[in-house]
Rosetta silent file (secondary structure, phi, psi, omega in degrees, C-alpha in Angstrom):
SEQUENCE: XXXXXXXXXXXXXXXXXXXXXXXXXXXXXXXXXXXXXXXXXXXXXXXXXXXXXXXXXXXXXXXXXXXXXXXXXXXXXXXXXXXXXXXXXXXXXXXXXXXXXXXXXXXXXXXXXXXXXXXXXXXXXXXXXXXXXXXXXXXXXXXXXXXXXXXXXXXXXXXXXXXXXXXXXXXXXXXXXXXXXXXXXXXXXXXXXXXXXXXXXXXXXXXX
SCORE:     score description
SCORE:     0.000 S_00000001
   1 L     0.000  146.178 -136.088  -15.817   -9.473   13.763 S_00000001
   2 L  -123.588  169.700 -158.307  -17.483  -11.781   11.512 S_00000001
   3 L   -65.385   86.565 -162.705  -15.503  -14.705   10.113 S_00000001
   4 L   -77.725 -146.643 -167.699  -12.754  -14.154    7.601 S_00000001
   5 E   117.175 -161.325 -161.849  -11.298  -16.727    4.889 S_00000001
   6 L   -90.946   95.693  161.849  -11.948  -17.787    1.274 S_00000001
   7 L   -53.241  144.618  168.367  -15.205  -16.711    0.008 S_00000001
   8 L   -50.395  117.395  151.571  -17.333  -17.814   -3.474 S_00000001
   9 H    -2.619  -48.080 -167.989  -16.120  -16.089   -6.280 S_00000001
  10 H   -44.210  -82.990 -144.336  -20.094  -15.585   -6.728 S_00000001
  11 H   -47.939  -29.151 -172.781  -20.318  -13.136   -3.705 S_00000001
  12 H   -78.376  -48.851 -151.142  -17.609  -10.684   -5.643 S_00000001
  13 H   -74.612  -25.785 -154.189  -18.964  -10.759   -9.174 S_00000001
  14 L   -78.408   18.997 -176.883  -22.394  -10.089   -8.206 S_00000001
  15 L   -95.403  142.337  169.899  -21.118   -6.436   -7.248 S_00000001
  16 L  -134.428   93.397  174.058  -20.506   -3.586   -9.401 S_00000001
  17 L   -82.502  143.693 -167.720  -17.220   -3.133   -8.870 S_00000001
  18 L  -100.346   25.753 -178.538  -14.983   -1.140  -11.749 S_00000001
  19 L  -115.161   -7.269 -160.635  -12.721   -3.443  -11.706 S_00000001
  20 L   -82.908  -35.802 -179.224  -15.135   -5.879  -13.461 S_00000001
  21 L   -73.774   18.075 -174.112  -15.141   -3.704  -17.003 S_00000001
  22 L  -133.162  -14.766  170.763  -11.302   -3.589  -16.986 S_00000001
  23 L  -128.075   56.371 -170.149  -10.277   -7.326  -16.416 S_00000001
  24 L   -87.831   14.912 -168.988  -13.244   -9.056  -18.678 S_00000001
  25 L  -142.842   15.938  138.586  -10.238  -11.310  -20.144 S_00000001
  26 L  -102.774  142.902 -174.491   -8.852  -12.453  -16.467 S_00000001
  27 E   -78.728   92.217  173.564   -9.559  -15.350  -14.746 S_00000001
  28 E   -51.271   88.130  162.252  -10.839  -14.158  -11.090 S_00000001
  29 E   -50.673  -31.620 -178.491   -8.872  -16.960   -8.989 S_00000001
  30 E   179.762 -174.707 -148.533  -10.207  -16.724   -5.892 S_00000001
  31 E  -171.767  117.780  146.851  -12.251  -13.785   -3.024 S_00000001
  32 E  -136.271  147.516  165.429  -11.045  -13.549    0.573 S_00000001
  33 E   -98.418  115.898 -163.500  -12.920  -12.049    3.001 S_00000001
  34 E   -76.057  144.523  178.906  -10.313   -9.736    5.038 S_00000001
  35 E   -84.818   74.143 -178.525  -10.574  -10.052    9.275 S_00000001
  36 E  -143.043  117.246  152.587  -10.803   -5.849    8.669 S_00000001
  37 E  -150.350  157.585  179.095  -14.353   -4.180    9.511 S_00000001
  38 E   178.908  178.714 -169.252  -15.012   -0.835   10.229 S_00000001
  39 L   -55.473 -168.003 -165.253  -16.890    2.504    9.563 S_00000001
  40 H  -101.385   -5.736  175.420  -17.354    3.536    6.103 S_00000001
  41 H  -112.661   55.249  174.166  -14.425    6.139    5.818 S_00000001
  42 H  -110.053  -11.610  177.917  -12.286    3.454    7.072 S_00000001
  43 H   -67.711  -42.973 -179.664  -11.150    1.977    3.380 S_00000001
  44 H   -50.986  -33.162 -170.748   -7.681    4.291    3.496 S_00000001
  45 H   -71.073  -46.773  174.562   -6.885    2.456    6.694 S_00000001
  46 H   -72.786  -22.753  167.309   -7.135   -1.117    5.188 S_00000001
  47 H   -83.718  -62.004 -150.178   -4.667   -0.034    2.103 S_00000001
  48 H   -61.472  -54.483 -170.559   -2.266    1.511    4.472 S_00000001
  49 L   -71.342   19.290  134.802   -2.525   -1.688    6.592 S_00000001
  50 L   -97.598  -16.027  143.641   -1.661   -3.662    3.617 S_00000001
  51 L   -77.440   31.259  171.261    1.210   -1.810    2.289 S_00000001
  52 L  -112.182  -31.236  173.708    2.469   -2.323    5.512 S_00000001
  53 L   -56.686  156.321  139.785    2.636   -6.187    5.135 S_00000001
  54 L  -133.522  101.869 -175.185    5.775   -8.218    4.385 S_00000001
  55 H   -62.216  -22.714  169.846    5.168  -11.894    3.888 S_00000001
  56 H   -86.086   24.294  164.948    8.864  -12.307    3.842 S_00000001
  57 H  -162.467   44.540  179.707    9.346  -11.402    7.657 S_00000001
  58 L   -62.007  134.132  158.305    6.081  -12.689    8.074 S_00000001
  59 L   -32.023  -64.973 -143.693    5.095  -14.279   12.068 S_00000001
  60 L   -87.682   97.327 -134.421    4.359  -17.152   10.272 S_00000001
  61 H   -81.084   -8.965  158.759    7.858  -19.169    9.805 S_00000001
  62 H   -86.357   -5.016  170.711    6.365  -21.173    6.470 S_00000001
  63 H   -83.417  -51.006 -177.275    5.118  -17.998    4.536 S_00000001
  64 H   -48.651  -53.484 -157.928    8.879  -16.945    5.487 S_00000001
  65 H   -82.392  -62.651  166.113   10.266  -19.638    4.013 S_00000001
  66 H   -32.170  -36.482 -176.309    7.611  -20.095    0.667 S_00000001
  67 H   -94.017  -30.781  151.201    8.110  -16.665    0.000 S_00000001
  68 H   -81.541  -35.364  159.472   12.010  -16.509   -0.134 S_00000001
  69 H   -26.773  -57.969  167.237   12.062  -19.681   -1.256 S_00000001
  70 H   -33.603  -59.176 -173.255    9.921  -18.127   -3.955 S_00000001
  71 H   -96.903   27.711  140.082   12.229  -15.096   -5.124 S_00000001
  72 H  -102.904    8.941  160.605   15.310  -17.225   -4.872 S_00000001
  73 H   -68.778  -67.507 -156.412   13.685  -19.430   -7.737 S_00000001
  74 H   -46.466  -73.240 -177.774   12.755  -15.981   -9.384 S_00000001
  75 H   -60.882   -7.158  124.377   16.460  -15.324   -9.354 S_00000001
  76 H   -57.532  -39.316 -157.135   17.704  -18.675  -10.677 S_00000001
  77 H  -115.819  -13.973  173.066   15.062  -19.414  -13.198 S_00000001
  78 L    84.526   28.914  176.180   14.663  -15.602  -14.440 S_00000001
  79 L   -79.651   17.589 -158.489   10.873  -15.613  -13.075 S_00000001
  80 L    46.167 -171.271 -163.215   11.499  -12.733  -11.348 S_00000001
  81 L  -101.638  146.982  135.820   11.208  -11.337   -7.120 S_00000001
  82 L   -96.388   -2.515 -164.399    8.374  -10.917   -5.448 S_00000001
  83 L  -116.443   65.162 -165.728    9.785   -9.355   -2.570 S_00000001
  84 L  -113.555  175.528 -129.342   11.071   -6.001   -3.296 S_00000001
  85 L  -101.024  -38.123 -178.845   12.320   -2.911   -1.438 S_00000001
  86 L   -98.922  -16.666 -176.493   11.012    0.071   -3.478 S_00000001
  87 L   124.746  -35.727 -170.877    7.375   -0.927   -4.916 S_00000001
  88 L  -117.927  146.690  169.464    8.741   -2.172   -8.459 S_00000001
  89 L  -100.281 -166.769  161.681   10.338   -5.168   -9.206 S_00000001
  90 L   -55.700  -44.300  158.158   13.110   -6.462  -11.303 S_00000001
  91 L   -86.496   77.851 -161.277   10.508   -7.308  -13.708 S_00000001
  92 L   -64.589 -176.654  157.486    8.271   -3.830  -13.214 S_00000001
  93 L   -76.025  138.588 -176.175    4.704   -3.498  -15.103 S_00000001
  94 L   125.453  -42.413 -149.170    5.282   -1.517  -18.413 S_00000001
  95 L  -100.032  -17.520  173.488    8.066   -3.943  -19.540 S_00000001
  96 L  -129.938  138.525  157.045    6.090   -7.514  -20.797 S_00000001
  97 L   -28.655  146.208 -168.388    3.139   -7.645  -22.879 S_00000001
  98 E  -101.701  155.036  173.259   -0.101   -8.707  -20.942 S_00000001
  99 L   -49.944  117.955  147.168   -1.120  -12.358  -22.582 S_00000001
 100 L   102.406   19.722  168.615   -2.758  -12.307  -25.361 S_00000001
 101 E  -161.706  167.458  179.510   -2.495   -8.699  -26.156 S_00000001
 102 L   -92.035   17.845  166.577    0.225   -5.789  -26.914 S_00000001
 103 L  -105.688  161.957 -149.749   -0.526   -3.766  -23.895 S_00000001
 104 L  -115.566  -36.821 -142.464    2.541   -3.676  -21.051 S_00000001
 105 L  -167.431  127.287  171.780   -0.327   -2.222  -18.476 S_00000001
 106 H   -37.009  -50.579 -167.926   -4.313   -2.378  -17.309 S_00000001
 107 H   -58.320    1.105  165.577   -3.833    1.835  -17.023 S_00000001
 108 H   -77.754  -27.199 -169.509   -4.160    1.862  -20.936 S_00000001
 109 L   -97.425   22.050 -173.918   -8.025    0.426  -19.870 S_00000001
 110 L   -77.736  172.846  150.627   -8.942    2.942  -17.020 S_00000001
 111 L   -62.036  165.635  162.402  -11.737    5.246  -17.772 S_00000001
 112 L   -74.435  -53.079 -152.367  -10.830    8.974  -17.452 S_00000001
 113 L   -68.431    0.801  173.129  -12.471    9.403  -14.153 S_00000001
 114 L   -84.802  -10.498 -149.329  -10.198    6.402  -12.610 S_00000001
 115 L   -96.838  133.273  134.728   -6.834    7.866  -14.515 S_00000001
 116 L   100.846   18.237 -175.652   -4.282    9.349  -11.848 S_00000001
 117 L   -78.570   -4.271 -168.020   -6.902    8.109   -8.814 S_00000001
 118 L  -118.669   25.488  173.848   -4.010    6.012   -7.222 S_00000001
 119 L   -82.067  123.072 -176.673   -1.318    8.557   -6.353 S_00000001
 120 L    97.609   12.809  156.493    0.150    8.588   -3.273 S_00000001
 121 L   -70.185  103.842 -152.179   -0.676    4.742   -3.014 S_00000001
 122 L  -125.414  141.117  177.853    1.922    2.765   -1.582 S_00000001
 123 L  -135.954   38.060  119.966    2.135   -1.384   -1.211 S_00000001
 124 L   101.283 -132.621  163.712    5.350   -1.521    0.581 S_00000001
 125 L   -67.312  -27.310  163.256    7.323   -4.769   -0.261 S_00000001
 126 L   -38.976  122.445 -161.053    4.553   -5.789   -2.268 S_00000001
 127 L   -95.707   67.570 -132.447    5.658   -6.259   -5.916 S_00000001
 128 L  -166.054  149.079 -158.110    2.084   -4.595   -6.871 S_00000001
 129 E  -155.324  112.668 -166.688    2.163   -1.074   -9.108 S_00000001
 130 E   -41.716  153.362  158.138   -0.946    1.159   -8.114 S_00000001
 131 E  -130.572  -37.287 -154.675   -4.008    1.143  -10.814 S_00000001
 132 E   171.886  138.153  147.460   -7.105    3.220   -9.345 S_00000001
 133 E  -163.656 -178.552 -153.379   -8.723    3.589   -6.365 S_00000001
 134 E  -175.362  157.146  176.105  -12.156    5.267   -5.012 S_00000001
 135 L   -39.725  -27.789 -173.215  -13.898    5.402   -1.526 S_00000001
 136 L  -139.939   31.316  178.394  -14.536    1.796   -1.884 S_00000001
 137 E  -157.733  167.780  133.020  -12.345   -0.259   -4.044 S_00000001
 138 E  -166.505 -176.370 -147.625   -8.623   -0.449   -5.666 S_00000001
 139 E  -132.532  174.947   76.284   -6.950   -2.077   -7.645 S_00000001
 140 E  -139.005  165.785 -114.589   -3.500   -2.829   -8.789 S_00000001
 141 E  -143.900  153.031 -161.762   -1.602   -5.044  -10.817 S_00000001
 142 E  -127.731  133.680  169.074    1.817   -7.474  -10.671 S_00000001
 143 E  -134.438  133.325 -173.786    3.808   -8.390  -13.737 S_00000001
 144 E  -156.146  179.769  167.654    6.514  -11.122  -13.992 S_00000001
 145 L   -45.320   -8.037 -161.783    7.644  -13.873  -15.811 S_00000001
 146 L  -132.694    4.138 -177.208    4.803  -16.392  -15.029 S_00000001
 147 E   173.882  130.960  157.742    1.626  -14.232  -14.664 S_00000001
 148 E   -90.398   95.250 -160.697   -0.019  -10.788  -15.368 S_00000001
 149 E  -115.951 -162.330  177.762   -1.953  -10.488  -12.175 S_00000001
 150 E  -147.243   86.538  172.630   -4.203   -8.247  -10.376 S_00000001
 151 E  -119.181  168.634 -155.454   -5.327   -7.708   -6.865 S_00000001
 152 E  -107.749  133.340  177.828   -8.254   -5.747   -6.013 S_00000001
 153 E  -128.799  114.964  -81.324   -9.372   -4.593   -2.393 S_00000001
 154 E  -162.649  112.779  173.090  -12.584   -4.054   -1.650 S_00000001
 155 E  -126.240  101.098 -170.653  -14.478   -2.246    1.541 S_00000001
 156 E   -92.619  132.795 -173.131  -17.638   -4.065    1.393 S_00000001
 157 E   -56.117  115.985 -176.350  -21.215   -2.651    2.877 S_00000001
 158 E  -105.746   -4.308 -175.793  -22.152   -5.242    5.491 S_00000001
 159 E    87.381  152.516  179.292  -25.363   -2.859    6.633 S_00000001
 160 L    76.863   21.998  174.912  -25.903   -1.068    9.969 S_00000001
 161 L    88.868  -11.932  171.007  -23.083    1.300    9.092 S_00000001
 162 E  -115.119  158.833 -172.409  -20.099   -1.424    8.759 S_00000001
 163 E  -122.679  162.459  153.130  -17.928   -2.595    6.217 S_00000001
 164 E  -126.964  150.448  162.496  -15.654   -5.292    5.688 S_00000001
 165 E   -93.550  151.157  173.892  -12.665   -5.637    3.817 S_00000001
 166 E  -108.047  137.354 -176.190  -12.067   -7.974    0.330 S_00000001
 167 E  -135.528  113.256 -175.107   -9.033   -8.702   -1.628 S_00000001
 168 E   -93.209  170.963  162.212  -10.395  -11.019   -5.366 S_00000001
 169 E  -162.950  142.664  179.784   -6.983  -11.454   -7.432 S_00000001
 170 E  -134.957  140.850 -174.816   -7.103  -12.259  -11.048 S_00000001
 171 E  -137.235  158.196  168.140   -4.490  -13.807  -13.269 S_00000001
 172 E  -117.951  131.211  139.542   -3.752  -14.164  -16.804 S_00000001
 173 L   -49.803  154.314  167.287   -1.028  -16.970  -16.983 S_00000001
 174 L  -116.024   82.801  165.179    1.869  -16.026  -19.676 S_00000001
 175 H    57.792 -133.884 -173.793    1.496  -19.708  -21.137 S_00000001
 176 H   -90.235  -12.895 -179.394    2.232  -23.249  -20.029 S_00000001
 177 H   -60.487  -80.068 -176.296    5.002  -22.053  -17.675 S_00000001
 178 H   -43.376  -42.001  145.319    2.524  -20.015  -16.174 S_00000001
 179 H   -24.653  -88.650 -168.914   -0.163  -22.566  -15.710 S_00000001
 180 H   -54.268  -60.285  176.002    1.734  -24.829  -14.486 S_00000001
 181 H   -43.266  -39.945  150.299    3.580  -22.396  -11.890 S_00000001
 182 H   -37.459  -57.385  179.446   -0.294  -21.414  -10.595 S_00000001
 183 H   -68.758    1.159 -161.454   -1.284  -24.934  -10.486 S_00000001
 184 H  -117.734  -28.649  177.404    1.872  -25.798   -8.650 S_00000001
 185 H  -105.339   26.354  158.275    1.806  -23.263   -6.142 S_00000001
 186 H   -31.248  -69.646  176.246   -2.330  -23.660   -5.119 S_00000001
 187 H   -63.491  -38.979  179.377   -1.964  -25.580   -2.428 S_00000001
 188 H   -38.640  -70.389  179.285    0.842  -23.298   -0.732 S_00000001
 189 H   -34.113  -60.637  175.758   -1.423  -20.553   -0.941 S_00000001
 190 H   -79.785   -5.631 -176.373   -4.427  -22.015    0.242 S_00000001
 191 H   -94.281  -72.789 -139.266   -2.941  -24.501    3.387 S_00000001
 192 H  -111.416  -23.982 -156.321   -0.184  -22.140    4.485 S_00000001
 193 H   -84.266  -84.346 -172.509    0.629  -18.683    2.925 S_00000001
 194 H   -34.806  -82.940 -179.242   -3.165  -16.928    2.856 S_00000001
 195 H   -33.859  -63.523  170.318   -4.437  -18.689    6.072 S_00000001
 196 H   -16.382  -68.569  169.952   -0.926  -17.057    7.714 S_00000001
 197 H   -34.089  -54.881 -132.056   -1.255  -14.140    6.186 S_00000001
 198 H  -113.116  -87.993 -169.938   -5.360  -13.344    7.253 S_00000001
 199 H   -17.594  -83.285 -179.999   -3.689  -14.235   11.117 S_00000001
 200 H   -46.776  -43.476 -170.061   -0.857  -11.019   10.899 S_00000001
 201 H   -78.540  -19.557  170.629   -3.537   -8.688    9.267 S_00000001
 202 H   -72.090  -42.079  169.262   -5.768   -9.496   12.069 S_00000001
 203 H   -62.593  -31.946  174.208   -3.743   -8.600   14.718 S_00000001
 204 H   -93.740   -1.691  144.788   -2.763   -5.307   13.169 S_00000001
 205 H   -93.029    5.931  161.085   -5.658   -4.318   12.617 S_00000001
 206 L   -93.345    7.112  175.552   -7.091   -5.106   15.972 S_00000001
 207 L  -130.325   -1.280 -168.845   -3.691   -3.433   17.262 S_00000001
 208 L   -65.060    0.000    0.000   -3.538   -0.339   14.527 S_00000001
């Protein structure tokens, strides 16, 4: 299996991916390359193994802790959970404006042939509300007090017949609270929560 981690941004955009005409006003934070490869009718396998995660009972006992840490902030500070039971949170998508415009939800931008492509899509605990998906991408999108976000997953053509999976996320901040809450939790993400993370999906998917 070829090496995962944090990839260049570069390596995503130069792809034409549908996800690029639908978020041309989000800031693509960051491209990991998932430790997932496999044939090419193998992308259903890599969403199901990711609505299967829960970073909050996570292997990894400082992703446990960052991530309730996290939604007991949410629930002091009104930023809302990330960690919820049914698919939607307290704060669901539909109910705040995305920055800087008067739509509640990306599904006002699909195309027709993308509209009703994500049914029967499930992300678990994942505070994450279905957009689109196709043999080789989806998409969907997180809304809360501190950020209108997006992540996208990706089963990319490595040649010879194999793919690997990608997951890009894009954020709009909701203003300086939101900045600042991105900028503050950066490092978490990139030292302990992500690395952690890219560990548990490799074992289940070398155990699925």
């Amino acid at each position: 299996m070829s090496e995962s981690g944090r990839i260049p941004n570069s390596e995503h955009e130069s792809r034409p991916w549908r996800i690029n005409a639908i978020v041309p006003d989000f800031t693509l934070e960051d491209v990991w390359a998932l430790p997932a490869e496999g044939g090419a009718d193998e992308f259903p396998a890599l969403l199901e193994m990711v609505g299967a995660l829960d970073p909050g009972e996570a292997d990894s006992l400082p992703t446990r802790a960052l991530w309730r840490l996290r939604d007991l902030l949410g629930r002091w500070f009104g930023l809302g959970e990330i960690h919820v039971e049914d698919g939607t949170g307290p704060e669901a998508v539909g109910e705040l404006p995305i920055p800087g415009t008067a739509a509640t939800t990306l599904a006002d931008r699909l195309p027709d042939d993308l509209r009703g492509t994500a049914v029967g899509t499930d992300f678990g605990s994942l505070p994450f509300s279905p957009l689109y998906r196709t043999d080789r991408e989806a998409a969907a999108e997180l809304s809360n007090k501190t950020v209108h976000g997006v992540a996208h997953l990706a089963w990319v053509d490595q040649g010879d017949g194999r793919y690997r999976g990608q997951l890009a996320v894009y954020v709009k901040p909701r203003g300086i609270l939101g900045r600042a809450y991105m900028a503050a939790i950066k490092p978490f993400r990139y030292l302990v929560v992500y690395p952690a993370l890219l560990r548990e999906f490799e074992r289940a998917w070398t155990n699925r």
